[in-house]
C-alpha positions in Angstrom: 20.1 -3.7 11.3 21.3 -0.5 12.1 19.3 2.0 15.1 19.4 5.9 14.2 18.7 7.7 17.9 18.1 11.0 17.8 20.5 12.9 20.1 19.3 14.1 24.0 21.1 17.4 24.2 19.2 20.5 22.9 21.1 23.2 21.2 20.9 26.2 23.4 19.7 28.8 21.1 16.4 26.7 20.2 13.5 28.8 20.8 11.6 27.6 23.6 7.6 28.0 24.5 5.7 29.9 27.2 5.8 26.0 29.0 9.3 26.2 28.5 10.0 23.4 25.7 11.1 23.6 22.4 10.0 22.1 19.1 12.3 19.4 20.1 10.7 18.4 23.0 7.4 17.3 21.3 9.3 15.3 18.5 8.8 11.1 19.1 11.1 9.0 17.6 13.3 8.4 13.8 10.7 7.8 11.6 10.6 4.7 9.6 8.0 5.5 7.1 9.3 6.0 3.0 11.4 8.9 2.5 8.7 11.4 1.4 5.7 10.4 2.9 2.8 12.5 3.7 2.3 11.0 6.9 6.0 12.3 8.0 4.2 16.2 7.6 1.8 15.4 9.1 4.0 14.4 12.3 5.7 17.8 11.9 2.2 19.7 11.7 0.9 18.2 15.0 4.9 19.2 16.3 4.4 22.8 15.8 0.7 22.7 16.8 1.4 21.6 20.4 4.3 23.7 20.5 2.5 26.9 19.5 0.0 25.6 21.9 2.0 25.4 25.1 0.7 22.4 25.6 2.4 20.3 28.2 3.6 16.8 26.5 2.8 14.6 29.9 -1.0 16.3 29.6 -1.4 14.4 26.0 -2.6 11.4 25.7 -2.2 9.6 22.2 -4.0 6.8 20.7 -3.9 4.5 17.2 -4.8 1.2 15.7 -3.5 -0.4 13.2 -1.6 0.8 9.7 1.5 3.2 8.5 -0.6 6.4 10.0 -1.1 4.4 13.4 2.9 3.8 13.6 3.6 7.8 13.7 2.3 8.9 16.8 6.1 6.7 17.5 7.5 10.0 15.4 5.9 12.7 17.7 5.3 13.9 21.2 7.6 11.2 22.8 7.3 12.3 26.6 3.5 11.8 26.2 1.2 9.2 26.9 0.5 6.6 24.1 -1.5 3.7 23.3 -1.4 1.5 20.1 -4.6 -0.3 20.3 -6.0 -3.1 17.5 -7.5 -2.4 14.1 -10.2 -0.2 14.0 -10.5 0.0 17.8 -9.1 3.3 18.4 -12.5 5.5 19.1 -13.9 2.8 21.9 -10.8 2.8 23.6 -10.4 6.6 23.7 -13.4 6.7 24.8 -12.8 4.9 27.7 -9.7 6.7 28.6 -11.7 10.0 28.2 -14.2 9.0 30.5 -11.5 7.9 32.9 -9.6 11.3 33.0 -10.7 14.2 31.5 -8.0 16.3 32.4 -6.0 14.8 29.8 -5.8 16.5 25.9 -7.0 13.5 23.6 -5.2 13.0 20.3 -6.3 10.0 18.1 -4.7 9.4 15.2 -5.7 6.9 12.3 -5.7 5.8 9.3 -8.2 5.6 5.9 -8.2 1.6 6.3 -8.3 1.7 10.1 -11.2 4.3 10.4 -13.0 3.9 7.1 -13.2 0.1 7.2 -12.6 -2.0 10.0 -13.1 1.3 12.6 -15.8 2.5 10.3 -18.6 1.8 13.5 -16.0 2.9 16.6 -15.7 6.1 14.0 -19.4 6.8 13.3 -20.2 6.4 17.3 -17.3 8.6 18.3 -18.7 11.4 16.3 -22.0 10.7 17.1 -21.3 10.9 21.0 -19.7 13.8 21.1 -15.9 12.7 22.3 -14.1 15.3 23.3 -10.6 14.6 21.2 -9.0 15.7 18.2 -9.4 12.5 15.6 -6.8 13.1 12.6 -7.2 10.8 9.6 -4.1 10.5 7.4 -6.3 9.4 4.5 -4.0 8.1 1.3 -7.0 5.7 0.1 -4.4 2.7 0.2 -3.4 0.0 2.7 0.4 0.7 2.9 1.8 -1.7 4.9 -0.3 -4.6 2.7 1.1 -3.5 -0.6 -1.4 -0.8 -2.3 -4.8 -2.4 -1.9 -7.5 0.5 -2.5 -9.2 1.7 0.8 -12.5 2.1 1.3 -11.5 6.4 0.8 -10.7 5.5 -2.8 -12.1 7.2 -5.5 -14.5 5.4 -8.1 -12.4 5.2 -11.4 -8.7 5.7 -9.7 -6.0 3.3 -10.7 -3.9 1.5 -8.6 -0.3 1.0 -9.1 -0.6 -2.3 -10.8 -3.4 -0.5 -13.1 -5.9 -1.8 -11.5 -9.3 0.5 -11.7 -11.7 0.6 -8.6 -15.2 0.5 -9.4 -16.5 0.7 -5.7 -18.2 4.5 -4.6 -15.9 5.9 -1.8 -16.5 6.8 2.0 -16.1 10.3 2.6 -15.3 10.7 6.5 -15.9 14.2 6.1 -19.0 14.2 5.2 -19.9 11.6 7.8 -18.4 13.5 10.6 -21.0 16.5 9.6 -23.9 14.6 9.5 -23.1 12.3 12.8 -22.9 15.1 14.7 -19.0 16.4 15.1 -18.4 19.7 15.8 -15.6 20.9 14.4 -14.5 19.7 11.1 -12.0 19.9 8.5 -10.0 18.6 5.2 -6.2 19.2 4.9 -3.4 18.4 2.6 -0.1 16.7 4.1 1.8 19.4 1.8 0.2 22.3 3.1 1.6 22.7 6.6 0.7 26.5 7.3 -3.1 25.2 6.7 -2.9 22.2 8.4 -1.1 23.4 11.7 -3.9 25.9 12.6 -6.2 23.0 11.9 -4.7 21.1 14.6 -4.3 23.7 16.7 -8.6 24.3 16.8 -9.0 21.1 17.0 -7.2 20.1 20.3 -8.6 23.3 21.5 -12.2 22.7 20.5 -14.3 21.4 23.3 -15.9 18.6 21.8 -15.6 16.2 18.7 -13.2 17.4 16.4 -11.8 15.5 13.5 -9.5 16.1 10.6 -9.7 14.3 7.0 -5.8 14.9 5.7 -5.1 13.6 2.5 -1.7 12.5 3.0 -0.4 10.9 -0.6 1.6 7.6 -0.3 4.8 7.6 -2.2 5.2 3.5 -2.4 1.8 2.9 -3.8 -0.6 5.8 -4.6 1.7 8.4 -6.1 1.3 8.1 -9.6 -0.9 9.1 -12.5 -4.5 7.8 -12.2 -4.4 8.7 -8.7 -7.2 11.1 -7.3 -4.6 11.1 -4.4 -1.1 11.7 -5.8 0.9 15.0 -5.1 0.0 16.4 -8.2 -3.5 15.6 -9.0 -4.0 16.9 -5.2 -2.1 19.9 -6.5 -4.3 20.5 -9.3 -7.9 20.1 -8.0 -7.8 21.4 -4.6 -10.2 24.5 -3.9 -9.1 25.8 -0.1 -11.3 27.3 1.8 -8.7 28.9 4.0 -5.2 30.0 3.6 -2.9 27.0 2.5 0.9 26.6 1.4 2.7 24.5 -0.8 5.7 22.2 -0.8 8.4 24.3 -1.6 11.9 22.3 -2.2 13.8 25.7 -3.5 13.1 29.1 -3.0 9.8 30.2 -1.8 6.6 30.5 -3.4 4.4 33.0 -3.0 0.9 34.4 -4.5 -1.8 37.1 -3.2 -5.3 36.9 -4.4 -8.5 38.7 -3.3 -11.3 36.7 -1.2 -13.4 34.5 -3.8 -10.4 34.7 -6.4 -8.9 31.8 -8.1 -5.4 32.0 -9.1 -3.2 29.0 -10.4 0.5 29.4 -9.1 3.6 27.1 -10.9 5.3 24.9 -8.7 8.9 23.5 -8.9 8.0 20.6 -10.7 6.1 22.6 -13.6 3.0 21.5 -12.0 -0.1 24.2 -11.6 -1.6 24.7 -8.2 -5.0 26.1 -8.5 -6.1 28.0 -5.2 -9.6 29.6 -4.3 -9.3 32.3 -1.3 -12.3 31.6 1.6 -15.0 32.8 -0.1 -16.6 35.5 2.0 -20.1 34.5 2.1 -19.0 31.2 3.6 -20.3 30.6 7.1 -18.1 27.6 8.8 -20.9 27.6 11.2 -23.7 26.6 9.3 -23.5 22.5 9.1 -25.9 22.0 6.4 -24.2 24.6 4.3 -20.7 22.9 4.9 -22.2 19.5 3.5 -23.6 21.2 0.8 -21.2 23.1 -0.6 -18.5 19.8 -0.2 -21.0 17.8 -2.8 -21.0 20.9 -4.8 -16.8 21.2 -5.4 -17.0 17.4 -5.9 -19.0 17.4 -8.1 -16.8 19.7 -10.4 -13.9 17.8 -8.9 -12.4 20.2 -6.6 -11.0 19.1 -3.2 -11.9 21.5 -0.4 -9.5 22.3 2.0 -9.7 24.3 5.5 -12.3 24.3 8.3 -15.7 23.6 6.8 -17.6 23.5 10.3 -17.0 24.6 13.8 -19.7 24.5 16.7 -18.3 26.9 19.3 -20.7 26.2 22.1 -19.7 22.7 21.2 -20.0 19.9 24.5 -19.0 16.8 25.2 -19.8 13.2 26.2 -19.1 14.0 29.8 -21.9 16.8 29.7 -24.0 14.6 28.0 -23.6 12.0 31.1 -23.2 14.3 34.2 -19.7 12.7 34.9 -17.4 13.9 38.1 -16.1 16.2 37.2 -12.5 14.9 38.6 -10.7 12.0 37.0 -12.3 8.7 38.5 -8.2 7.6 39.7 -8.6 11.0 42.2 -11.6 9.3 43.7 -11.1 7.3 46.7 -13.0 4.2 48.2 -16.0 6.0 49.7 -16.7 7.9 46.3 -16.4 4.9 44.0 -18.3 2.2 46.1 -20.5 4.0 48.5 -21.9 1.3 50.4 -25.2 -0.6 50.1 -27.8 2.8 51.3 -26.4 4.2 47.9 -27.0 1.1 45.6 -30.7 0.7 47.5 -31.6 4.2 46.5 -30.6 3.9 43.2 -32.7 0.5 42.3 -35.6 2.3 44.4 -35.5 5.0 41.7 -35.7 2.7 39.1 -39.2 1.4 40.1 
């Protein structure tokens, strides 16, 4: 078996940060994901997000659970702190870390099988609680590593690979996410970095529950036609409701449009990429107009893309609880068992 290591020394004329890194510094690890998977931008994205951010890689803390998405937080910020936990078990143990250190920058990273079936509970009571972290769902509506089973984010009437049709009605995370309670919340496209970074970037900055639905299109399995999650079917139904790019393997594409215009630009590959500037009556802020106008674009088969929600006098789970507010391994003995006086008051004031 042969190792690819990437090498240590920096070329000098890399541009570096405010912090003083370069984009280098917050890569992880080769990737060992297929050659063209979505996943692998989606790596980059969060790169240049936490770059652009300043952020500090030793202030990050990382967490997965089980499936190809849960393997590339390996692929990115590799001087950070990271956790692989079990299936669907990401949310609880975040949680925990959270409430452990809140000086930390959260970063949980998952999967459409890992969040939308077995995590499907540790998800909804994430949201729900108000967990300060930025959840990111690389959502291909497959299980990779278990040769193309549909996920629970599959579309009614999409084929597998085998040519197999599902008949079971999908889980949209997104529109669970609204309705549990996050508050900030978005849909991105793998291919569409200049969309997705800023996504990112909000998120970790938000101060509360943020999470991130990314269709991310699996090249092995879910890549071909009958798909509602191939490249090009992605391509060709996605309405944006903010600024996206494309995939561009030659020269550069470009298009202007007016707010509330739709124009259909021709990629590469002869495909037709049909884009809808943010329309400017749309209000991120209102929740209920977010879920409705989601179930509208569905409903004519449209994928909406860009930040459909934000609460900015968001809180979190630590307001919610009164917490210290320094990380419980700054406390010292007298704070964290305070004797028996304290423990007596504490039962007297539950009588």
């Amino acid at each position: 078996m042969t190792f690819i290591a990437k090498p240590r020394l920096h070329h000098p004329s890399l541009e570096a940060n405010k912090v003083g890194y370069t984009r280098r510094d917050y890569e992880g690890k080769v990737s060992t994901l297929c050659a063209g998977c979505g996943h692998d931008s989606i790596s980059a994205a969060i790169v240049q997000a936490c770059w652009e951010l300043d952020i500090e890689p030793h202030r990050v803390a990382k967490l997965s659970g089980i499936g190809c998405s849960s393997k590339t937080p390996d692929y990115f910020l590799g001087a950070s702190h990271g956790f692989n936990t079990v299936h669907g078990r990401m949310p609880s143990v975040l949680t925990g870390a959270n409430l452990a250190n809140r000086e930390l920058l959260y970063l949980g990273v998952s999967g459409d099988g890992d969040s939308a079936s077995i995590g499907l509970g540790q998800f909804a009571h994430a949201m729900r609680r108000g967990v300060r972290m930025a959840y990111i769902v690389e959502n291909n509506g497959v299980y990779g590593l278990t040769k193309g089973q549909f996920s629970a984010t599959a579309d009614a009437g999409s084929k597998s690979k085998k040519g197999v049709t599902n008949s079971d009605s999908p889980v949209d995370l997104v529109a669970m996410a609204l309705q549990l309670g996050a508050t900030y919340v978005g849909r991105g496209f793998s291919g569409a970095k200049e969309q997705l970074v800023p996504l990112i970037k909000g998120a970790i900055s938000h101060g509360g529950a943020a999470f991130i639905d990314v269709i991310s299109p699996c090249v092995a399995f879910n890549n071909h036609p009958g798909s509602t999650k191939s490249y090009d079917y992605i391509r060709e139904h996605n309405e944006a409701v903010s600024r996206i790019d494309f995939i561009t393997e030659r020269d550069e594409i470009v298009a202007q449009y007016a707010p509330g215009e739709v124009v259909d630009v021709r990629q590469h590959d002869g495909t037709l990429l049909r884009l809808r500037s943010l329309h400017a009556d749309y209000d991120p802020t209102n929740r209920y107009a977010a879920m409705g106008y989601m179930q509208e674009a569905a409903a004519r088969g449209e994928v909406v893309t860009g930040l459909l929600y934000v609460d900015p006098l968001a809180t979190d789970l630590h307001t919610a609880l009164n917490t210290s507010d320094k990380p419980l391994n700054t406390l010292g003995p007298e704070m964290l068992c305070p004797g028996s006086r304290a423990l007596a008051k504490i039962n007297a004031s539950l009588t």
